[in-house]
Chimera marker file (.cmm) of the C-alpha trace (Angstrom):
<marker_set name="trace">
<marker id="1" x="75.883" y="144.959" z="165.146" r="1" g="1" b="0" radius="0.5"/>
<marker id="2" x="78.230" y="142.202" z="164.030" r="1" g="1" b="0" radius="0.5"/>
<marker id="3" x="77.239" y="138.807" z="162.888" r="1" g="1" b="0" radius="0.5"/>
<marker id="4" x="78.252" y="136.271" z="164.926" r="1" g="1" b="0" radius="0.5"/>
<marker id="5" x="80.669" y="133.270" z="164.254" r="1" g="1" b="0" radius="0.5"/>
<marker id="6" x="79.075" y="129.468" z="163.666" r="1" g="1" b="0" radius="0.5"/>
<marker id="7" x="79.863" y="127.024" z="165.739" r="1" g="1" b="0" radius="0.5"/>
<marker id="8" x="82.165" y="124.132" z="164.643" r="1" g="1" b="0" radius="0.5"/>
<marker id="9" x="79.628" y="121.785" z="163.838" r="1" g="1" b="0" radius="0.5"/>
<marker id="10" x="78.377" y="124.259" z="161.629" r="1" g="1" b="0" radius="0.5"/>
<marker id="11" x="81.588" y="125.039" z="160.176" r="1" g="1" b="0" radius="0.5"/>
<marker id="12" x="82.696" y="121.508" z="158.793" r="1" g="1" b="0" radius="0.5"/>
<marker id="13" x="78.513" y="121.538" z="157.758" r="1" g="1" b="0" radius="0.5"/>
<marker id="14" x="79.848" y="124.435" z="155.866" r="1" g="1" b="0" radius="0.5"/>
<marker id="15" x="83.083" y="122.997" z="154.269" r="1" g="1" b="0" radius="0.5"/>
<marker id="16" x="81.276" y="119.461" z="153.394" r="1" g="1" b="0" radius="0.5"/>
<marker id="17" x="78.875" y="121.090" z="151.733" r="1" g="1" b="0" radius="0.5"/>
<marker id="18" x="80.865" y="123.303" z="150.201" r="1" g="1" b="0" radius="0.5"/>
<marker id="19" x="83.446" y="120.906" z="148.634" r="1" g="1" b="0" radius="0.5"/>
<marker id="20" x="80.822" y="117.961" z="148.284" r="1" g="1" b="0" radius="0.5"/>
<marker id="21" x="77.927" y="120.190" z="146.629" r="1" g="1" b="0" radius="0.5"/>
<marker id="22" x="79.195" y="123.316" z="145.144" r="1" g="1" b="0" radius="0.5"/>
<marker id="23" x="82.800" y="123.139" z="144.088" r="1" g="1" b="0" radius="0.5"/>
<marker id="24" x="81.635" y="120.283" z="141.594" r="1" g="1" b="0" radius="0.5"/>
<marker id="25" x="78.968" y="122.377" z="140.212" r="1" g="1" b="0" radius="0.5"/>
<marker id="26" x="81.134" y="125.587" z="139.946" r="1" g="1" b="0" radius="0.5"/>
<marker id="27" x="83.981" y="123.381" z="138.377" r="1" g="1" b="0" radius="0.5"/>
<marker id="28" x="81.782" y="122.314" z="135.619" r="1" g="1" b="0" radius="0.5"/>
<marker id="29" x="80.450" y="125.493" z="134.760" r="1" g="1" b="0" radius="0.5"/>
<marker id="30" x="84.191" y="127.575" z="135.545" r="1" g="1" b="0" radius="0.5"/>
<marker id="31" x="85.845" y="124.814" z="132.865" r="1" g="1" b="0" radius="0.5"/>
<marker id="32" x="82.688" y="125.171" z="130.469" r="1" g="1" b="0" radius="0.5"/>
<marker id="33" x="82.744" y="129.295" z="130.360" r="1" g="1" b="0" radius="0.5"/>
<marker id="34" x="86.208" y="129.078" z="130.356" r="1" g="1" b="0" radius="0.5"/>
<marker id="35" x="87.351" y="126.580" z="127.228" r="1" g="1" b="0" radius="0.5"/>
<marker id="36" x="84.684" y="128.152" z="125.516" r="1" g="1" b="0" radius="0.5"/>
<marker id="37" x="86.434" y="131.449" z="125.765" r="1" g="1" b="0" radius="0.5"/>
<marker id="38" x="89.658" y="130.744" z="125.285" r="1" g="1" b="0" radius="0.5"/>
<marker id="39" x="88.772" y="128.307" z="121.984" r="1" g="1" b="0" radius="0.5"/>
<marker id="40" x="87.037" y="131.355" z="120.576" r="1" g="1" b="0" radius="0.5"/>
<marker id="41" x="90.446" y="133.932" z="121.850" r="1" g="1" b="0" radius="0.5"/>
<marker id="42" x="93.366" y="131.456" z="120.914" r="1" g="1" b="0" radius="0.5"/>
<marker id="43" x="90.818" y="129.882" z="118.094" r="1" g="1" b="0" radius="0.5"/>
<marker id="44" x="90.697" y="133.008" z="116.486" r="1" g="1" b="0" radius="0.5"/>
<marker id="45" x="94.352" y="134.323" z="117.036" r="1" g="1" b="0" radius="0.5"/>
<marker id="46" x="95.945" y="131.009" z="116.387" r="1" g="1" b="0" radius="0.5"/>
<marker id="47" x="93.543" y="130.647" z="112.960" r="1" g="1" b="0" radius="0.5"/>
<marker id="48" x="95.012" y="134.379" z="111.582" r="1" g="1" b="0" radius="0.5"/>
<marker id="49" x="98.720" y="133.918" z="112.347" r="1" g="1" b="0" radius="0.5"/>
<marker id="50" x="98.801" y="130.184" z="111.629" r="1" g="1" b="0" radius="0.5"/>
<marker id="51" x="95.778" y="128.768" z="109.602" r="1" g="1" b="0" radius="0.5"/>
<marker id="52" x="94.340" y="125.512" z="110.236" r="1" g="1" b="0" radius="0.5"/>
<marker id="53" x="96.704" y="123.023" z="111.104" r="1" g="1" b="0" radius="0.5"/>
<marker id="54" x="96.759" y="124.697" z="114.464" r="1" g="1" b="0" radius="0.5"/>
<marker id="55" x="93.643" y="122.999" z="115.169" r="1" g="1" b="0" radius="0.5"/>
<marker id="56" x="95.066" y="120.731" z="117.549" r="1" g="1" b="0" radius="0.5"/>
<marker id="57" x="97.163" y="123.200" z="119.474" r="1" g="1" b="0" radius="0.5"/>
<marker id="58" x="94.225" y="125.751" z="120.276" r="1" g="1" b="0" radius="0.5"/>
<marker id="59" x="92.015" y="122.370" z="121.818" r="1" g="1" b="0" radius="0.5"/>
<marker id="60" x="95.423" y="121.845" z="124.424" r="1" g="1" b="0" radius="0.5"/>
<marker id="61" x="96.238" y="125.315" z="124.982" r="1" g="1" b="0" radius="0.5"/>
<marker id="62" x="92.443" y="126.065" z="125.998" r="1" g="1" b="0" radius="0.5"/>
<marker id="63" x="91.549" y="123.218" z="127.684" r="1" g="1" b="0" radius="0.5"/>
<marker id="64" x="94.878" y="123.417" z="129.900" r="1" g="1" b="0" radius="0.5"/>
<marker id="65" x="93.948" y="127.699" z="130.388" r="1" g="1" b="0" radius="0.5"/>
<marker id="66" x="90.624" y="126.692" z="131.554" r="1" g="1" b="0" radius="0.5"/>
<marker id="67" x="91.920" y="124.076" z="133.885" r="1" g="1" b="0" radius="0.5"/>
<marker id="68" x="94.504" y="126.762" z="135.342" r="1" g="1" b="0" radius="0.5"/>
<marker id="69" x="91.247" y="129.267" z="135.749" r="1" g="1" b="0" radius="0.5"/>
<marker id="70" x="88.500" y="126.752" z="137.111" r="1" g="1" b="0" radius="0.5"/>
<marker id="71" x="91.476" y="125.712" z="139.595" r="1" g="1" b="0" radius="0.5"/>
<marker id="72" x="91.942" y="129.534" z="140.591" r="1" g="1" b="0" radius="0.5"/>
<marker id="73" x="88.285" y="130.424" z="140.852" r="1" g="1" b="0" radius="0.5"/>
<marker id="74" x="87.328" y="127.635" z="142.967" r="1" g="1" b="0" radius="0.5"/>
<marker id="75" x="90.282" y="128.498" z="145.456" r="1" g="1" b="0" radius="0.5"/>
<marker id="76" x="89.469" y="131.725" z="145.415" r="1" g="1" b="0" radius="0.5"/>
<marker id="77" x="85.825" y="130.890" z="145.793" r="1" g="1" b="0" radius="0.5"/>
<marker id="78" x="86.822" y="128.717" z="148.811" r="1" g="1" b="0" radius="0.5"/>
<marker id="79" x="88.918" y="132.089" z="150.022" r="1" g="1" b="0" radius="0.5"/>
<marker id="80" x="85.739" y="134.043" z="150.116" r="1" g="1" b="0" radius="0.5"/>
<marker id="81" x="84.074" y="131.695" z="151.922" r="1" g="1" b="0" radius="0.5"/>
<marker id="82" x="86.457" y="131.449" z="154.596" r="1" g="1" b="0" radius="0.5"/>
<marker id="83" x="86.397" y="134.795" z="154.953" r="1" g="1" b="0" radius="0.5"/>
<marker id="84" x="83.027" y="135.910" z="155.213" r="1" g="1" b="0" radius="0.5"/>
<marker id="85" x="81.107" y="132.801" z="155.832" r="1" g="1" b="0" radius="0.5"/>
<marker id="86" x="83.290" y="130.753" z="157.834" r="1" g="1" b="0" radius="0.5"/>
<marker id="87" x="85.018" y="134.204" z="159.789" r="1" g="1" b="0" radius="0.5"/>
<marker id="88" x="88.087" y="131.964" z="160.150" r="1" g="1" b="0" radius="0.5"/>
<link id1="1" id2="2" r="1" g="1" b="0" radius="0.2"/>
<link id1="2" id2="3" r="1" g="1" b="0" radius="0.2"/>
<link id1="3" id2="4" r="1" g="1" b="0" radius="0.2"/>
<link id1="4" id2="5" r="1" g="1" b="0" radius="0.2"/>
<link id1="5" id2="6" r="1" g="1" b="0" radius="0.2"/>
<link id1="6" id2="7" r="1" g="1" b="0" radius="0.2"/>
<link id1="7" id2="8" r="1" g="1" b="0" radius="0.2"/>
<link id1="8" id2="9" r="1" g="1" b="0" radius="0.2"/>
<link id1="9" id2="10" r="1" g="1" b="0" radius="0.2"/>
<link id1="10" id2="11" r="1" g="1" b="0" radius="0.2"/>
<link id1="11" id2="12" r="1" g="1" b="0" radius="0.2"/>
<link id1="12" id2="13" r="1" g="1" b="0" radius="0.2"/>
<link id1="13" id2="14" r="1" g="1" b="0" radius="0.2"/>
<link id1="14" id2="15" r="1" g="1" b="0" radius="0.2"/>
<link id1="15" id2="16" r="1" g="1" b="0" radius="0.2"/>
<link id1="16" id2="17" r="1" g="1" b="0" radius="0.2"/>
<link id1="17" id2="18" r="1" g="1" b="0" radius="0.2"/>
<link id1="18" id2="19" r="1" g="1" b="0" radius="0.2"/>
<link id1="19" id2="20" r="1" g="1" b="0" radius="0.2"/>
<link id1="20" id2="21" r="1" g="1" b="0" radius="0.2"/>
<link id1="21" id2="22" r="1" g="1" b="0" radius="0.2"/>
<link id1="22" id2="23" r="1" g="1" b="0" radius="0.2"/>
<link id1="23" id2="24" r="1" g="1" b="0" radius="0.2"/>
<link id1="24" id2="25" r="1" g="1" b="0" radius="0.2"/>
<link id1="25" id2="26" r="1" g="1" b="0" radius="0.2"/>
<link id1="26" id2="27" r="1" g="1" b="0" radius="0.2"/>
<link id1="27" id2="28" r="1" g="1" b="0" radius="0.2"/>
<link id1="28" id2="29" r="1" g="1" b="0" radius="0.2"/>
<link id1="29" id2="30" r="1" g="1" b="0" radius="0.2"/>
<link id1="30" id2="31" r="1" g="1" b="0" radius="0.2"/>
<link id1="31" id2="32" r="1" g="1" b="0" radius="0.2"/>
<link id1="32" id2="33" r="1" g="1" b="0" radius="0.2"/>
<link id1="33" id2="34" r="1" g="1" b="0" radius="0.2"/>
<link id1="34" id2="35" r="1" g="1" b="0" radius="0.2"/>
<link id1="35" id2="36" r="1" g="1" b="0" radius="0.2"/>
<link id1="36" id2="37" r="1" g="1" b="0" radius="0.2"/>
<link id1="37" id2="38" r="1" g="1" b="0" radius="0.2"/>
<link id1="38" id2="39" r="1" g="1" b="0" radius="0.2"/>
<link id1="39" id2="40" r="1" g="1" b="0" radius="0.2"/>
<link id1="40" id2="41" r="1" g="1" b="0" radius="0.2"/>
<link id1="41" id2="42" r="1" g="1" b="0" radius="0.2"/>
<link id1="42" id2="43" r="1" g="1" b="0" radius="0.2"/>
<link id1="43" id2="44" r="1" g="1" b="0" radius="0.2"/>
<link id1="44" id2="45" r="1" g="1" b="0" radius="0.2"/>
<link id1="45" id2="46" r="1" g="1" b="0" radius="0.2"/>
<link id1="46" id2="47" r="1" g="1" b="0" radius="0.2"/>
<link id1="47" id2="48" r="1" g="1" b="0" radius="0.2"/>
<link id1="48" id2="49" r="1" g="1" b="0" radius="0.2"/>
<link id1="49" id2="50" r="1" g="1" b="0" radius="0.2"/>
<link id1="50" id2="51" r="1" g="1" b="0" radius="0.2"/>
<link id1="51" id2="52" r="1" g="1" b="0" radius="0.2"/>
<link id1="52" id2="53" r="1" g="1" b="0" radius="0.2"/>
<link id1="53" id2="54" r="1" g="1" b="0" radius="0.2"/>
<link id1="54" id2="55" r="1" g="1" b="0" radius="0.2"/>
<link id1="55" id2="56" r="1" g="1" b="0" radius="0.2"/>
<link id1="56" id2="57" r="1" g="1" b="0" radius="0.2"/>
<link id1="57" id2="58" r="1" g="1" b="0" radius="0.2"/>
<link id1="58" id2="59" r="1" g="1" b="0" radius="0.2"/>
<link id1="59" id2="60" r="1" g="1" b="0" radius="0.2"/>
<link id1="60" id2="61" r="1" g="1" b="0" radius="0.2"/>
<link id1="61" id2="62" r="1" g="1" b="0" radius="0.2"/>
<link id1="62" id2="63" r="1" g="1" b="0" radius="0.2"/>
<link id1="63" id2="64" r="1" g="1" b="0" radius="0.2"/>
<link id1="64" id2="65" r="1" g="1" b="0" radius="0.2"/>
<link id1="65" id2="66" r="1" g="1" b="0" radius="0.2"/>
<link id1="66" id2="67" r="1" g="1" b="0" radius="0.2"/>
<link id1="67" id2="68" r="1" g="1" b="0" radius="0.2"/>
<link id1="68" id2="69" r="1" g="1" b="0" radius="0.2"/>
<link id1="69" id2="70" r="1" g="1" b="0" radius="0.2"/>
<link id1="70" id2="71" r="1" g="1" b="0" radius="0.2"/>
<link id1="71" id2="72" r="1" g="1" b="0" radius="0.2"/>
<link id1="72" id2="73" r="1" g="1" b="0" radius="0.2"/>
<link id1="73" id2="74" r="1" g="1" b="0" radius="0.2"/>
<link id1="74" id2="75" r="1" g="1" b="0" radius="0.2"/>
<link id1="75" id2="76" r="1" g="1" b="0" radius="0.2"/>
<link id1="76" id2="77" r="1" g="1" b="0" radius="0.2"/>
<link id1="77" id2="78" r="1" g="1" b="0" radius="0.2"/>
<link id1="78" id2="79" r="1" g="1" b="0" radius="0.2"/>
<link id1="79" id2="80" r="1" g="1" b="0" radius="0.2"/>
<link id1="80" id2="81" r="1" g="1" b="0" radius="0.2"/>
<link id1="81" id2="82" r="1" g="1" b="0" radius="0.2"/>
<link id1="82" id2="83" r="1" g="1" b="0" radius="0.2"/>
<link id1="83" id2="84" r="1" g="1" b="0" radius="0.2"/>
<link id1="84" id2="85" r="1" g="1" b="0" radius="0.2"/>
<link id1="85" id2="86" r="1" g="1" b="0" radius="0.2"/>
<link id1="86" id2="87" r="1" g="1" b="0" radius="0.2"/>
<link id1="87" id2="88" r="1" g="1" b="0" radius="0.2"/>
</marker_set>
């Protein structure tokens, strides 16, 4: 048996509610998990190979990795959704 496709109405339902409601949410919590990991990665390999006064650089390089990642996981997020929600 295959599911059946939503109508239109439903679709942009789908869409608002996807980029109005979730995205936000999953963009905060993607750019949270993700500067906190790569502070503690580049924190920690930065800190060996250059000692403190790196301290600045491992704040931009993480918090412009995590942007790169939340970007990517929301898009791919969205993918998904097209795919197997949407059936577009």
């Amino acid at each position: 048996m295959t599911a059946s496709k939503p109508p239109n109405s439903q679709k942009t339902l789908i869409k608002v509610l996807f980029w109005c409601l979730a995205a936000p949410m999953m963009a905060l919590m993607f750019f949270r998990l993700f500067f906190f990991l790569f502070r503690f990665v580049y924190g920690t390999v930065l800190i060996l190979l250059l000692g403190q006064q790196a301290a600045h650089s491992i704040l931009i390089l993480s918090t412009a990795t995590a942007l790169v990642f939340t970007v990517g996981a929301i898009g791919y997020a969205y993918k998904q959704l097209k795919t197997h929600i949407i059936g577009q």
